[in-house]
N, C-alpha and C positions, 0 to 999 in steps of 0.2 A: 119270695119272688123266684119264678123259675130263672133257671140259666139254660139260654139256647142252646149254648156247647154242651153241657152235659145232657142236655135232652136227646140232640143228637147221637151221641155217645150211647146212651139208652136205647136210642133206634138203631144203631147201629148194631149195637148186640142182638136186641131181636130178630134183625137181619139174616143175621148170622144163622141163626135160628138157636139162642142160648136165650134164659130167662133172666132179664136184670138185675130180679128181686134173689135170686140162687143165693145160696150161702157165699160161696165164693168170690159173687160178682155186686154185693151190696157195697155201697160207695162209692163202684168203680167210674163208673161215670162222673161222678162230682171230683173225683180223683184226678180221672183224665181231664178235664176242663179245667182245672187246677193248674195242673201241669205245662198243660198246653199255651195255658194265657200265662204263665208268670216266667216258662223256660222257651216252651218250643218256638213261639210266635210273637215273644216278647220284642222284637229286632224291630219290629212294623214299628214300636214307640218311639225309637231311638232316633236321635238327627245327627247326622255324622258331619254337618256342619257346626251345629253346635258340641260335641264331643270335641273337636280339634277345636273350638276357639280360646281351650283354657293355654293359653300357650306361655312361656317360658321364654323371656326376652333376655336380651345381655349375656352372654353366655360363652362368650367369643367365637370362635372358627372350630364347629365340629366337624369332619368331612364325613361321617356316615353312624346310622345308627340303627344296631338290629337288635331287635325284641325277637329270643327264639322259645319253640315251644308253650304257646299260647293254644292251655284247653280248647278245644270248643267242638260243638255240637251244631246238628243243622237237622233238617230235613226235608228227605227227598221229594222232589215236589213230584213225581211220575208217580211212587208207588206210596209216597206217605210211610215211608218205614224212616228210622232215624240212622245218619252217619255218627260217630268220633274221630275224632282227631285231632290235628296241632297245627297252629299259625305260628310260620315267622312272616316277621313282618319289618321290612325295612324301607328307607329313606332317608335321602343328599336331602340335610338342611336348606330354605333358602334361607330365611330374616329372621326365623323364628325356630323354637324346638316343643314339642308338645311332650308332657310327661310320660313315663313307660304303662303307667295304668292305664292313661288315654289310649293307647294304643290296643291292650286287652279290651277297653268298651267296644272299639273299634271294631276288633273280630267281631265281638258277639251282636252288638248291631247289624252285623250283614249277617251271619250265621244265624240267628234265632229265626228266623223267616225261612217259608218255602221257598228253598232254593238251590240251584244245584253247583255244585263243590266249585265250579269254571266261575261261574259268574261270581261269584264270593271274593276268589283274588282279584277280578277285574273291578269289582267295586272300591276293595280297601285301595289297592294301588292309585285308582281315580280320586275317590276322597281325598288320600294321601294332597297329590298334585293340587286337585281344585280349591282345597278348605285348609292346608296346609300352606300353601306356595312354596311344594319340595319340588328340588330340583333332577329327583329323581323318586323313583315308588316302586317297592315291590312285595308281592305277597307268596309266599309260597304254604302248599296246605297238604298234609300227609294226613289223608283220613279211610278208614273203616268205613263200607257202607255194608248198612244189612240187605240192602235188594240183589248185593252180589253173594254175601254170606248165607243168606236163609239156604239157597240152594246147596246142596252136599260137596257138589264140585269147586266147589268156587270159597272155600271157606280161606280165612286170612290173609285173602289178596288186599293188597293196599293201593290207591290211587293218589298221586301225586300230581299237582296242578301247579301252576306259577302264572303270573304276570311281572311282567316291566313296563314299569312307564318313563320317559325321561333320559336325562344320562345315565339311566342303570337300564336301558334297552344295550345298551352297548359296552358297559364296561364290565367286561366276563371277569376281570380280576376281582372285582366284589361281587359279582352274581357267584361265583363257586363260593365264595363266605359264607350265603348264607344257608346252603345243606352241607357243608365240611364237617365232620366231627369236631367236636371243642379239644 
């Protein structure tokens, strides 16, 4: 049975004007659509409704909880080149507390999709709020892109994004928490 994706991937090279069939470039296209569907664009599966409903009742009174340095990966939706990077990821319990893994699905739910590094905090942060009922959200993301790296100039720069949602819009004494050195 063909695969669209890799077909494309195959025109794509041709594109290029390289031969798919080359030594080099045989399986690359089944490669890429491999890849593509099981890492880069795997996030489109994911329901970050469902990810936060495994939750973690009785527990007593946590006042905050940071997940720092969570892998992840994304890509850019402008040029289709891929970022690296790391989520922290925090939140003011309300009623309930979700597991520290939950929270890694979490990143990579929003990050496996075309998307760009801003909207990624803004989502976890929102999930967080909506599907959690925290009473506060926050996402911070230190990532690598190659659309600024490919160029000569611009090699190792890093970009840095954040959102707040909730009581952590305004309580700086836990927003510096979560980029402080350990």
């Amino acid at each position: 049975m063909a695969d669209p994706l890799a077909d494309a991937v195959r025109e794509l090279l041709r594109a290029c004007g390289l031969d798919p069939e080359h030594s080099d470039l045989v399986g690359t296209p089944d490669r890429v659509a491999r890849l593509w569907a099981t890492q880069v664009l795997s996030g489109y599966d994911a329901d970050p409704a469902e990810i936060l409903s495994d939750l973690i009742d009785d527990e007593g009174d946590t006042e905050f909880v940071v997940v720092r340095d969570i892998p992840c990966h994304g890509m850019c939706p402008h040029h289709l080149m891929p970022w690296v990077g790391a989520a922290t990821v925090a939140y003011l319990p309300g009623a309930a507390l979700v597991g520290f893994g939950r929270l890694n699905d979490l990143v990579h739910c929003f990050t496996r999709r075309l998307t760009l590094q801003e909207r990624v905090c803004n989502d976890i942060a929102d999930a967080l709020m909506e599907h959690l009922g925290a009473r506060g959200a926050a996402c911070v993301i230190t990532g690598q892109h190659n659309c600024l790296n490919v160029p000569d100039d611009k090699h190792g720069t890093r970009v840095v994004t954040a959102s707040y949602r909730g009581e952590l819009k305004t309580r700086i004494d836990l927003q510096t928490q979560l980029t402080a050195p350990l």
